[in-house]
N, CA, C and O atoms as a GROMACS GRO file, in nm:
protein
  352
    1UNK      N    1  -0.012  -1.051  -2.161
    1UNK     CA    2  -0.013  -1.067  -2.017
    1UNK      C    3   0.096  -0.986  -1.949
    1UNK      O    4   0.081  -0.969  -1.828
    2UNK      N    5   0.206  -0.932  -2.006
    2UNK     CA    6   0.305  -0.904  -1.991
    2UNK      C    7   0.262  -0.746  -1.945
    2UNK      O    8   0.291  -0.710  -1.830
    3UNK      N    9   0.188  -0.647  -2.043
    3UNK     CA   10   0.164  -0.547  -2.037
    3UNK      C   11   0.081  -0.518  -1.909
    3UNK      O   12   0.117  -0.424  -1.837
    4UNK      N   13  -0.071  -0.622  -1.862
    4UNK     CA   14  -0.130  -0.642  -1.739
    4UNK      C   15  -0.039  -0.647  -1.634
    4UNK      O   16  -0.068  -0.576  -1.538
    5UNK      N   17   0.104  -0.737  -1.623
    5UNK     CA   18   0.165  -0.704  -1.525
    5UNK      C   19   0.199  -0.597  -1.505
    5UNK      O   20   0.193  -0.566  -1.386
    6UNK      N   21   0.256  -0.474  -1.611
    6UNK     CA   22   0.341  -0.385  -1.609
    6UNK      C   23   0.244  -0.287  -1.506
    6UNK      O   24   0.271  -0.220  -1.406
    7UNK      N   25   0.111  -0.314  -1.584
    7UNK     CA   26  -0.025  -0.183  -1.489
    7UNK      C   27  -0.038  -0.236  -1.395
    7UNK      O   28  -0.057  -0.152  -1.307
    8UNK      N   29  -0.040  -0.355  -1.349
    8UNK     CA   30  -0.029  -0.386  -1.226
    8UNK      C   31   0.046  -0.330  -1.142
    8UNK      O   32   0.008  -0.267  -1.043
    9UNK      N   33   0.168  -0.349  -1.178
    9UNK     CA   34   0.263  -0.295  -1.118
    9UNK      C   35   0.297  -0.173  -1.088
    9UNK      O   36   0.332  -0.147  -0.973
   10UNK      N   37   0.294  -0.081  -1.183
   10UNK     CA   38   0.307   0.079  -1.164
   10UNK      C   39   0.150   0.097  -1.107
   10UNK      O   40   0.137   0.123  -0.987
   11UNK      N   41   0.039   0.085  -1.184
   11UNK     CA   42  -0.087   0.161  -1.066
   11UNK      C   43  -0.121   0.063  -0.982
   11UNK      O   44  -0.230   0.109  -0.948
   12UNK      N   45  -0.112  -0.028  -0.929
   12UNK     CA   46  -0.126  -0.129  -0.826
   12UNK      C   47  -0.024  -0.114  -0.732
   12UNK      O   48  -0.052  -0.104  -0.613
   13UNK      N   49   0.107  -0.110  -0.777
   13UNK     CA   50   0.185  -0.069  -0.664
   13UNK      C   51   0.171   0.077  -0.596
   13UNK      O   52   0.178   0.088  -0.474
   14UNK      N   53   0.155   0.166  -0.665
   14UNK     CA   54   0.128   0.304  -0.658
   14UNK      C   55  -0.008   0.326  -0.545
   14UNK      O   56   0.004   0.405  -0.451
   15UNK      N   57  -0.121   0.254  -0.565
   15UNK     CA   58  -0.206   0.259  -0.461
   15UNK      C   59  -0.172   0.163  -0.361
   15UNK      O   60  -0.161   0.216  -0.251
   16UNK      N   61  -0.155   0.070  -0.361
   16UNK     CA   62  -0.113  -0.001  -0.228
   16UNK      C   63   0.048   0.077  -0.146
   16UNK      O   64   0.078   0.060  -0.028
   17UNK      N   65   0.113   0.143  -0.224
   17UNK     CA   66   0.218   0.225  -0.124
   17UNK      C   67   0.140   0.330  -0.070
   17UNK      O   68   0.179   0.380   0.035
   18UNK      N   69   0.009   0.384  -0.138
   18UNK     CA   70  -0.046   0.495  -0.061
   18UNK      C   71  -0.124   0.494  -0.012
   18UNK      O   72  -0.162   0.602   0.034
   19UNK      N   73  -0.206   0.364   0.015
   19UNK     CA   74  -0.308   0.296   0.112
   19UNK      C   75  -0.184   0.270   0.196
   19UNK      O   76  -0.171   0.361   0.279
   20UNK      N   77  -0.090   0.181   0.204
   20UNK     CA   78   0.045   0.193   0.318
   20UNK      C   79   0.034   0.312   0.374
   20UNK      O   80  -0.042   0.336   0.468
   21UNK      N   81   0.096   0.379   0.329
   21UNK     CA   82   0.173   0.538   0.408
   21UNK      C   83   0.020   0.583   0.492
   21UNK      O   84   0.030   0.636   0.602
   22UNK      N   85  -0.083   0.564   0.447
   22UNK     CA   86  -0.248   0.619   0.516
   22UNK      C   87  -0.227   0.554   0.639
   22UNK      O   88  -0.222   0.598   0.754
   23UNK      N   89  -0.214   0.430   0.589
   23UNK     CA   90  -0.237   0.330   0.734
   23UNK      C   91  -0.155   0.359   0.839
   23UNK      O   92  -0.185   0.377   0.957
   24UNK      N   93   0.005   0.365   0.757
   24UNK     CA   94   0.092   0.387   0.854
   24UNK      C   95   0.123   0.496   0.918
   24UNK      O   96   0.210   0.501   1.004
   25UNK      N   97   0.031   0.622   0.866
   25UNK     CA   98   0.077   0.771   0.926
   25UNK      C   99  -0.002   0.733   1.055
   25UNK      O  100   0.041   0.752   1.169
   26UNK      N  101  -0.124   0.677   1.023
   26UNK     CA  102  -0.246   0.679   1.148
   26UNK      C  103  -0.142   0.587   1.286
   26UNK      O  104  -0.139   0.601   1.408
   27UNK      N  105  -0.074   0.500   1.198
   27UNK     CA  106  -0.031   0.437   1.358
   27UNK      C  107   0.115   0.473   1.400
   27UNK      O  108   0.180   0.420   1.490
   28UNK      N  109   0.142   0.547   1.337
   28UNK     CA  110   0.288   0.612   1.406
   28UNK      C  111   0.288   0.724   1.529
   28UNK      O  112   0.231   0.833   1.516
   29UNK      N  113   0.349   0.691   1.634
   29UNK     CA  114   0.275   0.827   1.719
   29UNK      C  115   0.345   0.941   1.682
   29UNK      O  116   0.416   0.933   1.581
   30UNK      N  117   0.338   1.082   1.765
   30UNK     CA  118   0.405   1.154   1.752
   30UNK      C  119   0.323   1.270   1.676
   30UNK      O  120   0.200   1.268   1.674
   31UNK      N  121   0.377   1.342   1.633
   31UNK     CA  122   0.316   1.458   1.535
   31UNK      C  123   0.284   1.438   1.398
   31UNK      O  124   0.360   1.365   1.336
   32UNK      N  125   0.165   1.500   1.325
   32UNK     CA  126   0.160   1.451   1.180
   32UNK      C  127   0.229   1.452   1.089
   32UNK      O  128   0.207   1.396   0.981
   33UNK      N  129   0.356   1.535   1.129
   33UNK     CA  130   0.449   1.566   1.003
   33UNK      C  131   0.547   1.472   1.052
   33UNK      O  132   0.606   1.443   0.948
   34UNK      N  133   0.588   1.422   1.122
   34UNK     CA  134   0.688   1.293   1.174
   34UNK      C  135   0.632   1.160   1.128
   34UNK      O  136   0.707   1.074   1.082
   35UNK      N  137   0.522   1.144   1.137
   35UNK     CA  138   0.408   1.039   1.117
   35UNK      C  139   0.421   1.005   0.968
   35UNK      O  140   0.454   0.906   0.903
   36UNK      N  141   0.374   1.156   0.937
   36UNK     CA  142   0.375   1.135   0.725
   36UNK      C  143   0.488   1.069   0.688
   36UNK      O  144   0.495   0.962   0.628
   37UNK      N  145   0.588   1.151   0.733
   37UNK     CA  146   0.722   1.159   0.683
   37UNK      C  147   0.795   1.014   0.673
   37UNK      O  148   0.854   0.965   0.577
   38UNK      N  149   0.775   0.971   0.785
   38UNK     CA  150   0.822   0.842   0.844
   38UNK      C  151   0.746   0.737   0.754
   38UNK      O  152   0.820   0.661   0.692
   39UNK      N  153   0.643   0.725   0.739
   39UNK     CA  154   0.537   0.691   0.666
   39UNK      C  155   0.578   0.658   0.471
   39UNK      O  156   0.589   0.560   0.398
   40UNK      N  157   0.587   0.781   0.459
   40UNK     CA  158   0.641   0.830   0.326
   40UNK      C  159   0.772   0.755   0.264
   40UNK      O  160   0.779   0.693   0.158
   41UNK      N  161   0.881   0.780   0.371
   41UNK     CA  162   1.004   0.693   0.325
   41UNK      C  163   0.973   0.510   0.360
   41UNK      O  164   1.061   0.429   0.329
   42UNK      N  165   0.890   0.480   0.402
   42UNK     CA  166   0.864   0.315   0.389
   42UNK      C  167   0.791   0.303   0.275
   42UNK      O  168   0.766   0.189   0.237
   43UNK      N  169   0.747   0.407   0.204
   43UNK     CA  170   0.682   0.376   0.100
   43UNK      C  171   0.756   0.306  -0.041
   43UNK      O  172   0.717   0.210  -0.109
   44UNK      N  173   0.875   0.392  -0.056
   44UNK     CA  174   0.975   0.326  -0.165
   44UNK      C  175   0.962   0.163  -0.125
   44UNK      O  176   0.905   0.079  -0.194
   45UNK      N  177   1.022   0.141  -0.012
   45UNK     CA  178   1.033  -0.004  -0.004
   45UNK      C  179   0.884  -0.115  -0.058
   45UNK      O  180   0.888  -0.218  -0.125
   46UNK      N  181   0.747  -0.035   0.010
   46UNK     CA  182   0.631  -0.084  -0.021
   46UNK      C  183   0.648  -0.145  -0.177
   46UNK      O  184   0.628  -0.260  -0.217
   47UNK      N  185   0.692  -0.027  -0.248
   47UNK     CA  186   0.633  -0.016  -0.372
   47UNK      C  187   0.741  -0.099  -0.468
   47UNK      O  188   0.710  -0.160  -0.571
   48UNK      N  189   0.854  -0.089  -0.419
   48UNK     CA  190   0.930  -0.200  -0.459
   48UNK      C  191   0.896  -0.342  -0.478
   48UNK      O  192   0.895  -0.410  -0.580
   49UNK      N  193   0.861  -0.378  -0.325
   49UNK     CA  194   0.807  -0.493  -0.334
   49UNK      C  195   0.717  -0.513  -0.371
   49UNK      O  196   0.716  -0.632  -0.400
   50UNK      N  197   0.578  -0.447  -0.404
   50UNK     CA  198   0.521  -0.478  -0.487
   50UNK      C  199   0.519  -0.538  -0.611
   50UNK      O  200   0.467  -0.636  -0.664
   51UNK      N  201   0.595  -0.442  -0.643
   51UNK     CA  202   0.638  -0.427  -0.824
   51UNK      C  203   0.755  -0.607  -0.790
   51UNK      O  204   0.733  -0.700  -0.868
   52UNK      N  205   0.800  -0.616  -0.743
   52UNK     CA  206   0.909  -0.767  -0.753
   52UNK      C  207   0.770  -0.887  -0.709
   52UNK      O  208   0.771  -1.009  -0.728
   53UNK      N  209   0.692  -0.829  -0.664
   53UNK     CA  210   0.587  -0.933  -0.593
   53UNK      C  211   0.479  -0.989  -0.732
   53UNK      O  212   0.442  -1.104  -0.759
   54UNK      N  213   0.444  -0.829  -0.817
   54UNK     CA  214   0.383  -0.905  -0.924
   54UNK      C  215   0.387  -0.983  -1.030
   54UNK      O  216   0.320  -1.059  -1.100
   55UNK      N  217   0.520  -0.924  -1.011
   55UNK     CA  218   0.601  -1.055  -1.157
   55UNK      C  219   0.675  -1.158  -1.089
   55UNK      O  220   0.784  -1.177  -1.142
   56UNK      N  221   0.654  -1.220  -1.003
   56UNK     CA  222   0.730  -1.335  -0.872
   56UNK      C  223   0.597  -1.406  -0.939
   56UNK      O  224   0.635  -1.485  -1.026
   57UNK      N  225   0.486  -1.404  -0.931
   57UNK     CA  226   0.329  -1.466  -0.912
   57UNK      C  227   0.314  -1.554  -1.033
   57UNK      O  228   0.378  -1.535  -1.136
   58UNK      N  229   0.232  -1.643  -1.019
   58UNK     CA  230   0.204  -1.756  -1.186
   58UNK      C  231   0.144  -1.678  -1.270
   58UNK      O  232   0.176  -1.673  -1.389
   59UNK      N  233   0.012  -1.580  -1.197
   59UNK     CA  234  -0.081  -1.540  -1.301
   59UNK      C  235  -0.072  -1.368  -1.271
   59UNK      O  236  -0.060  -1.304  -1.166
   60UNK      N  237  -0.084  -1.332  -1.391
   60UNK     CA  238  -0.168  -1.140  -1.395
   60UNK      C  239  -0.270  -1.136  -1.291
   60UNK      O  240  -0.276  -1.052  -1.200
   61UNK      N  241  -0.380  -1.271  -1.320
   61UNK     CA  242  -0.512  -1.248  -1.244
   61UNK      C  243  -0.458  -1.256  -1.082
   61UNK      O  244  -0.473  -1.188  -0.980
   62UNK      N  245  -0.395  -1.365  -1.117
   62UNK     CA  246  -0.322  -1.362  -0.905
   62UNK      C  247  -0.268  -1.241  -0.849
   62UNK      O  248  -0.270  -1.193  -0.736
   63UNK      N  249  -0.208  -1.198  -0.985
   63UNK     CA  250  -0.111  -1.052  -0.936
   63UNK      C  251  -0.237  -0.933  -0.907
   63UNK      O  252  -0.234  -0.861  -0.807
   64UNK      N  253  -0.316  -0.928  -0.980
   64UNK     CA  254  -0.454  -0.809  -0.985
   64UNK      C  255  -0.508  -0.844  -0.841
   64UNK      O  256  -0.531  -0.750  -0.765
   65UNK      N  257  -0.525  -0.949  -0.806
   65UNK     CA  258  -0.583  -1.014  -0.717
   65UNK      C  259  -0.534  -0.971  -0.548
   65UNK      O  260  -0.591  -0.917  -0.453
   66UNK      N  261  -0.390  -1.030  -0.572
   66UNK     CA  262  -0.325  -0.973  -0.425
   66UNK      C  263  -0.328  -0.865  -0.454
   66UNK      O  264  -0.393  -0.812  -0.364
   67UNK      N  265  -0.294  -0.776  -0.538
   67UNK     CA  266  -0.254  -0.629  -0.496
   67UNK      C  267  -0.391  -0.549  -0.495
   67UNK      O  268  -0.412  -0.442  -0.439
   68UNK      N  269  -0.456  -0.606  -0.551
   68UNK     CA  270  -0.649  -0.518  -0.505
   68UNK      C  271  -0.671  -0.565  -0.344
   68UNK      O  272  -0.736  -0.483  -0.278
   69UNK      N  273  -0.629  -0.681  -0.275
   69UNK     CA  274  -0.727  -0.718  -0.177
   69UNK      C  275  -0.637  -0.613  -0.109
   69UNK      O  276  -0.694  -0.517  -0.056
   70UNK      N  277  -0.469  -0.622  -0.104
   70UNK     CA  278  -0.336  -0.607   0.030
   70UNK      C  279  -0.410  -0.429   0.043
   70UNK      O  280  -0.436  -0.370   0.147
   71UNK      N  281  -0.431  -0.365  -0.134
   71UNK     CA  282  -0.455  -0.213  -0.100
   71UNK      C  283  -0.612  -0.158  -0.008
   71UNK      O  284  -0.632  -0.066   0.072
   72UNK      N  285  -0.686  -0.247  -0.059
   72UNK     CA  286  -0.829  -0.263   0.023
   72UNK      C  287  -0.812  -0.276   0.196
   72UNK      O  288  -0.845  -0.186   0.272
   73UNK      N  289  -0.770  -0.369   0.229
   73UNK     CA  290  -0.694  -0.390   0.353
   73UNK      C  291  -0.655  -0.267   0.426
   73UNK      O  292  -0.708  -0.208   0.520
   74UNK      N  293  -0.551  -0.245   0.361
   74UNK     CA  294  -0.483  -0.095   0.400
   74UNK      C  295  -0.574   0.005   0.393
   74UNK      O  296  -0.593   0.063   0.500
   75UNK      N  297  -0.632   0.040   0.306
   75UNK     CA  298  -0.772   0.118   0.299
   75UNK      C  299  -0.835   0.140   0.422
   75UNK      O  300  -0.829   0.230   0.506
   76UNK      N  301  -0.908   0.011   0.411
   76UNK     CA  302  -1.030  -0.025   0.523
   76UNK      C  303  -0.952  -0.016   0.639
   76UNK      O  304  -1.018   0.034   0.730
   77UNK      N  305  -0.831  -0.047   0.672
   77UNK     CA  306  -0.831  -0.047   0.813
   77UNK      C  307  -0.779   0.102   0.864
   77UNK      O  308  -0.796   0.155   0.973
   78UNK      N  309  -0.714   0.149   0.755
   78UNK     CA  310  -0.697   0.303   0.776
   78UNK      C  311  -0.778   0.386   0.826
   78UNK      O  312  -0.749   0.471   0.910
   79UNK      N  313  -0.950   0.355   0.752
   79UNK     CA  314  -1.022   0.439   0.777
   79UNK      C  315  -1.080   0.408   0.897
   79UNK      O  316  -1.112   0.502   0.969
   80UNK      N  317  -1.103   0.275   0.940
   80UNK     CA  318  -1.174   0.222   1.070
   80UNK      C  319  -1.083   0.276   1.165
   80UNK      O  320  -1.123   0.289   1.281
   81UNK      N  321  -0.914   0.326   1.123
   81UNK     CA  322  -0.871   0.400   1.248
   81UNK      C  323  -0.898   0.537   1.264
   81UNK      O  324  -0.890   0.588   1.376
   82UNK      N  325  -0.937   0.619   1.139
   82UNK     CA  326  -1.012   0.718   1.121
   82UNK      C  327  -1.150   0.750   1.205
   82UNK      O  328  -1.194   0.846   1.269
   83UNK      N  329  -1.187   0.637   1.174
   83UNK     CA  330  -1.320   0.676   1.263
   83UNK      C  331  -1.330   0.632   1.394
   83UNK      O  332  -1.432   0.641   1.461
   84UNK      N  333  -1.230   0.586   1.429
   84UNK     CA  334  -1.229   0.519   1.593
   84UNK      C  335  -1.146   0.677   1.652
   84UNK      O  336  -1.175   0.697   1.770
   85UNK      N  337  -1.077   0.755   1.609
   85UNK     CA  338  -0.984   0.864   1.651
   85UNK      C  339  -0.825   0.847   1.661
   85UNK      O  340  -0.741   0.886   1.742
   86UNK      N  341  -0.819   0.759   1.525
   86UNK     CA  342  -0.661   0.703   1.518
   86UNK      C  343  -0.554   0.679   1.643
   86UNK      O  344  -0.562   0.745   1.746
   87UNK      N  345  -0.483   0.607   1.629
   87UNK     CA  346  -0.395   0.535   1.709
   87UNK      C  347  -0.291   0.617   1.781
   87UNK      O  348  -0.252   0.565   1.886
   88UNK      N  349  -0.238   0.732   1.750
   88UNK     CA  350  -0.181   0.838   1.769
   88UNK      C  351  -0.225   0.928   1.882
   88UNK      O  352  -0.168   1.036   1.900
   0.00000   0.00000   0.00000
């Protein structure tokens, strides 16, 4: 169970910091390279907490669980700002 956390953690955190930074470039105003950028350095923190968030949890399955729905989330709403003509 130990090893499930570990992948959790490195590729689970890894996509949910970069479903983050998607979401968050779209709602930062300003220019795209201020946006990314800005975006980019909240990502360490994302991914931190992730990684402290999956081994905080009772179960692997809980941990697989939040970190599939939080990156889906971020996903989906990224793209619905995509297709609306983002927030920016």
């Amino acid at each position: 169970m130990v090893f499930s956390r570990v992948i959790a953690a490195v590729l689970g955190g890894y996509a949910l910091s970069s479903a983050f930074v998607i979401l968050l470039a779209e709602l930062i105003p300003g220019t795209l390279a201020d946006a990314v950028l800005t975006a980019t350095l909240f990502s360490f923190a994302i991914y931190t907490a992730a990684i402290i968030w999956v081994f905080s949890v009772r179960t692997a399955t809980l941990a697989w669980g939040g970190m599939l729905f939080v990156t889906a989330l971020c996903y989906g709403a990224a793209q619905l700002l995509k297709m609306l003509g983002g927030a920016a």
